[in-house]
N, C-alpha and C positions, 0 to 999 in steps of 0.2 A: 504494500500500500504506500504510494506517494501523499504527501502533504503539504499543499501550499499554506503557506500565511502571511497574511497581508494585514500592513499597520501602516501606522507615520512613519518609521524608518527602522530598518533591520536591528537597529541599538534602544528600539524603544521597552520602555522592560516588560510590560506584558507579551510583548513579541519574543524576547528572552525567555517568558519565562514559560512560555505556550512549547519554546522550542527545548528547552529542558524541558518537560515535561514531555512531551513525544519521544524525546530520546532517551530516557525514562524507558518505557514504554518498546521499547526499541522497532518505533516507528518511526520509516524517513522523514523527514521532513526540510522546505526550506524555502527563505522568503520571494515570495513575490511582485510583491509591492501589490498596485493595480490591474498588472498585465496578466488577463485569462488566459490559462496553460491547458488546452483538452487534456494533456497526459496526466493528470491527475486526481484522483478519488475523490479529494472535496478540499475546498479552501477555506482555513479560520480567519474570522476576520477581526480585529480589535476593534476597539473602539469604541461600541455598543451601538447603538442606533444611527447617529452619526458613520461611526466606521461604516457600517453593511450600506447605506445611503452615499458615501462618498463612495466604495468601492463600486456601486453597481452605476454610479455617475460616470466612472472614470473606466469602466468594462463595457466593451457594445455585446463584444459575443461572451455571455455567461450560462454556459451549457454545464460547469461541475456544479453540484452544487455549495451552498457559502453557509457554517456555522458562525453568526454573528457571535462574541466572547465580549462582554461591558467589563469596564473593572470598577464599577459601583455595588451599591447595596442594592438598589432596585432593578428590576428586571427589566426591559424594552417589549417592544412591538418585537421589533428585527432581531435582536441581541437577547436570547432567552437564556443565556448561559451566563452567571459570573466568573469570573476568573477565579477566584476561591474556591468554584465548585468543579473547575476543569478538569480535574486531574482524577474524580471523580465519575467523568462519563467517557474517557478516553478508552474506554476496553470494550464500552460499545460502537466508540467509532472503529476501533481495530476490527471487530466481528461483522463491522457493517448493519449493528442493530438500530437502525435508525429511520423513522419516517422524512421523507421530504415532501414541503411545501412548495406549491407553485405560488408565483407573483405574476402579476399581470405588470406589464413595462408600460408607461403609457409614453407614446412617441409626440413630440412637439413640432413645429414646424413655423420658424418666424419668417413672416415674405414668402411664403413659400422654400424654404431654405431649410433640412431637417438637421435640428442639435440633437446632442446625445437622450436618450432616451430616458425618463423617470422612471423611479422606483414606487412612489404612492401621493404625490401632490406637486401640484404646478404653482406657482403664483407670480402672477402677469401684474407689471403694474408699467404705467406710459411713463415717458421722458418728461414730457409737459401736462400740470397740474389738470389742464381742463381742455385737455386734446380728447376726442371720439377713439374709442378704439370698438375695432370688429373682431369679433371672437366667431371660431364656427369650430363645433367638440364633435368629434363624427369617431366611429367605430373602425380601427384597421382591421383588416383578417389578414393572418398570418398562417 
């Protein structure tokens, strides 16, 4: 089993210490920063809600899938793991015992122009205080 993890930078300590603990575990593992690798089982992400929202900001193709890891007391939408508690569900990620969630991405498009695709909320706001703006929300199929 391969293991991406992705944080603020390969020296951050929860990234340190996600990476002890894999190796631990004597499961590979090793950072990835942003960059979606398909050779991989699944990618940890730090940060808690934030991390798993900037990583999926900064991923167009995310086919493995992403355990979000918070290093707080409370728990996230995205980030349902504390870091305290990690080292604690890592033998079910070795056995592969684990359900995966789908997300729906919602894809944006300013002018006509497509940016990187959301994770679960958009918010549009104009240059100028009392300029018209045209919104049009339509359904892609994929």
């Amino acid at each position: 089993m391969q293991i991406g993890i992705s944080g603020t930078t390969p020296t951050d300590i929860a990234v340190k210490t996600i990476k002890t603990v894999l190796d631990d575990y004597g499961l590979q593992s090793t950072y990835v920063g942003y960059k979606a690798r398909k050779d991989l089982d699944c990618i940890i992400v730090t940060g808690g809600d934030r991390g798993v929202r900037n990583y999926f900001h900064k991923t167009l193709d995310a086919q493995v899938p992403v355990l979000g890891v918070g290093e707080s007391e409370s728990n996230g939408f995205l980030a349902q793991i504390d870091l305290k508690e990690f080292s604690s569900i890592v033998n079910r990620i070795k056995k592969s015992d684990y359900a995966v969630s789908e997300f729906s991405r919602i894809a944006v498009k300013i002018d006509d122009k497509p940016v990187y695709p959301v994770l679960n909320d958009v918010a549009v706001f104009s240059s100028k205080s009392a300029m018209l703006m045209e919104h049009e929300i339509g359904r892609a199929h994929v």
